[in-house]
C-alpha positions, 0 to 999 in steps of 0.5 A: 394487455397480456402480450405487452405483459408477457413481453416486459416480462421476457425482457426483464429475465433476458436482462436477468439472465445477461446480469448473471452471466456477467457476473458468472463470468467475473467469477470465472476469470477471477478464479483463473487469475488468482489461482495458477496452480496449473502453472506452478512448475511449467511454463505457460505457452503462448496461447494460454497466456493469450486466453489468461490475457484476454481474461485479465484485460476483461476483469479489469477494464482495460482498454489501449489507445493502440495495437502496438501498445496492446501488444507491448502491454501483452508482451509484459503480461507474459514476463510476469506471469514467469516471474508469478509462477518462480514467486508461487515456488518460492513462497510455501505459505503465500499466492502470487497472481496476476492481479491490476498490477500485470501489464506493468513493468518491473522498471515501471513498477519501480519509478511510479509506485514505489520510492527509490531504495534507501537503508532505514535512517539510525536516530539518537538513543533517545528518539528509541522505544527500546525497553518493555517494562517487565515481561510482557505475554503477547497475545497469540493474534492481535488486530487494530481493526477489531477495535475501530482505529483503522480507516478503510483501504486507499489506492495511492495510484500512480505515484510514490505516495505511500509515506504520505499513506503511512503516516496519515493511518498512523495519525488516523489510529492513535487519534481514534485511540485518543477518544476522538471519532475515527477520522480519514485524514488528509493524504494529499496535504502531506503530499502537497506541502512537505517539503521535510528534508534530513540532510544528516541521513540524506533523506527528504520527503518529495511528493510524489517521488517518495518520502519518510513518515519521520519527516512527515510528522515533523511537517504536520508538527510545524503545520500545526495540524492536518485536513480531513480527507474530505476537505483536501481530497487525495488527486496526486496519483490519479494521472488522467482521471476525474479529480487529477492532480500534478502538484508542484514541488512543496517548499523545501523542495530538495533537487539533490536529494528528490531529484528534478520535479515534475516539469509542469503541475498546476496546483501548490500547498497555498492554492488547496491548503485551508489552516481553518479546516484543521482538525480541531484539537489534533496536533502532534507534538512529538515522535519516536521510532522503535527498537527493531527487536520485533517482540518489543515491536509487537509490544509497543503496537499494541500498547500505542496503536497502528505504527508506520512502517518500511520495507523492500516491497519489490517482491510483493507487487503481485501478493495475493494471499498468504504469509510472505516469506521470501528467501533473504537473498532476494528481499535485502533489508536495506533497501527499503521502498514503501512505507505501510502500516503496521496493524496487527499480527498472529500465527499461521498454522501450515501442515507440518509448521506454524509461522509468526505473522505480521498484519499490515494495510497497504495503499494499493486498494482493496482489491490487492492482496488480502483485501489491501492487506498482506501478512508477512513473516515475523521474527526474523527481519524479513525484508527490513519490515523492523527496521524503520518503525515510527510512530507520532505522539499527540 
């Protein structure tokens, strides 16, 4: 009876020690691949980019079909860790590390994640929040979430979804404002059966190929209304994982403007879309966009809810922490392509300086940036981010 005891409990700290060790080691390797200190002004030989590598396909469970793909993939790793360590010297006030995004190339980057570049859209007067009305002292921090209005962080995975995230966390906050229970709202439903195109500015939504959440509250004013998360869960950017999707173009669909569809897909609006589902009572019956005068953005977040938002992201891929600052140079604010939502904002305090911040939740899961958030400086149009802020009326 003792042995048998003494053997049970030999096994438990031997399993015991294992838990830890690997949890020790995921601890390790995130302090290495988040903090690069030691590489911000030389470069990182081959054989610690190798120890860094080995390091990053470990944390992040990755496994490659073959060699060749294995080294191509490496050889990646290594262009972006320069470009982490050129980003790290730009930016005071933000870190940039090797996060899930690392194997990938800028080209891929570019046509899987995020939309292709296009200028903010100029409505008619009218469709414009431009006045405060009388002066307003802002707060000298502000965050939606503390008030119960902001759904958790999604991943929109490979596709170029983000439009669809944006304008859902828009809905999702000013329904919760409206009294109603904080819902997580259908995504995929956006995705699926928008088809919205505006000829006059030469945008469209296209699925998984971008779109404007101007155009998508339009679709859900004409759907007459939207599907919980639940009842339509989100599969488009999941290629090759349990719940996948490929969608078929939505009606409306747009060649010029999109570009071709996806050469094959097995699911449409009709198969997935139940009208009987619907979140009772939630309609939208109109939207505005608001003036880029950024206190005037700051003004009418706070009085309307989370608004949605646009901006060149090209240079945020590997944010980890911080306010993003990039110089003007290197982040034009025409050429918008990924949309977020504007959550909050506040101040950050540096040694010899303090800057103005917006808060924003992105949709690239919670394990990017500041757990799926980033900040970005405010006050000066920094990468567009006050060019094309939208938000949808109840």
């Amino acid at each position: 009876m003792a042995h048998n005891l003494l053997v049970k409990t030999l096994v438990i700290v031997t399993l015991f020690g294992a838990k830890v060790a690997r949890i020790f080691d995921k601890e390790m390797a995130s302090e290495k691949l988040f903090s690069l200190h030691n590489y911000r002004y030389r470069s990182v030989n081959n054989s610690e980019a190798y120890d860094l590598w080995k390091l990053w396909v470990r944390f992040n469970d990755k496994w490659y079909k073959t060699s060749q793909e294995e080294f191509k993939r490496f050889e990646i790793f290594k262009g972006n860790l320069e470009t982490i360590k050129n980003l790290n010297i730009q930016n005071k006030d933000a870190e940039f590390a090797l996060n899930h995004f690392a194997d990938i190339s800028h080209d891929e980057m570019k046509s899987k994640i995020l939309m292709p570049k296009r200028k903010a859209p100029v409505f008619e007067k009218e469709r414009y929040i431009v006045q405060n009305h009388g002066h307003v002292t802002l707060p000298a921090e502000f965050d939606w979430r503390d008030h119960g209005v902001v759904t958790a962080v999604k991943n929109q995975g490979s596709a170029g979804s983000c439009w669809a995230f944006s304008t859902v966390g828009n809905l999702e906050g000013i329904w919760a404002l409206a009294g109603h229970t904080l819902t997580n709202l259908s995504v995929e439903q956006i995705v699926d059966c928008d088809g919205t195109k505006d000829a006059a500015h030469h945008h469209a939504d296209c699925g998984i190929f971008g779109g404007w959440p101007y155009l998508a509250y339009q679709y859900v004013i004409r759907a007459g209304g939207i599907e919980s998360d639940k009842s339509l869960p989100y599969c488009s950017g999941f290629g090759g994982a349990p719940g996948q999707c490929f969608m078929c173009q939505a009606k409306g669909f747009n060649k010029t403007l999109c570009g071709p569809p996806i050469p094959w897909c097995n699911q449409t609006c009709s198969d997935v879309l139940d009208r009987s589902k619907f979140i009772p009572g939630l309609k939208v019956s109109n939207w505005k966009a608001v003036d880029s005068n950024e206190t005037i953005i700051a003004e009418q977040l706070i009085k309307l809810g989370p608004l949605s938002i646009a901006l060149n992201a090209e240079l945020l891929v590997f944010y980890h922490s911080g306010v993003f600052d990039p110089w003007a140079t290197f982040c034009p604010p025409d050429e918008l392509d990924h949309a977020v939502l504007l959550v909050g904002f506040g101040k950050y305090k540096g040694w010899f300086h303090t800057t103005d911040y917006w808060l924003v939740k992105n949709s690239w899961g919670p394990s990017w940036g500041e757990n799926g958030y980033f900040r970005i400086s405010r006050g000066k149009g920094t990468c567009g981010v006050n060019t094309a802020v939208t938000t949808a009326e109840l």
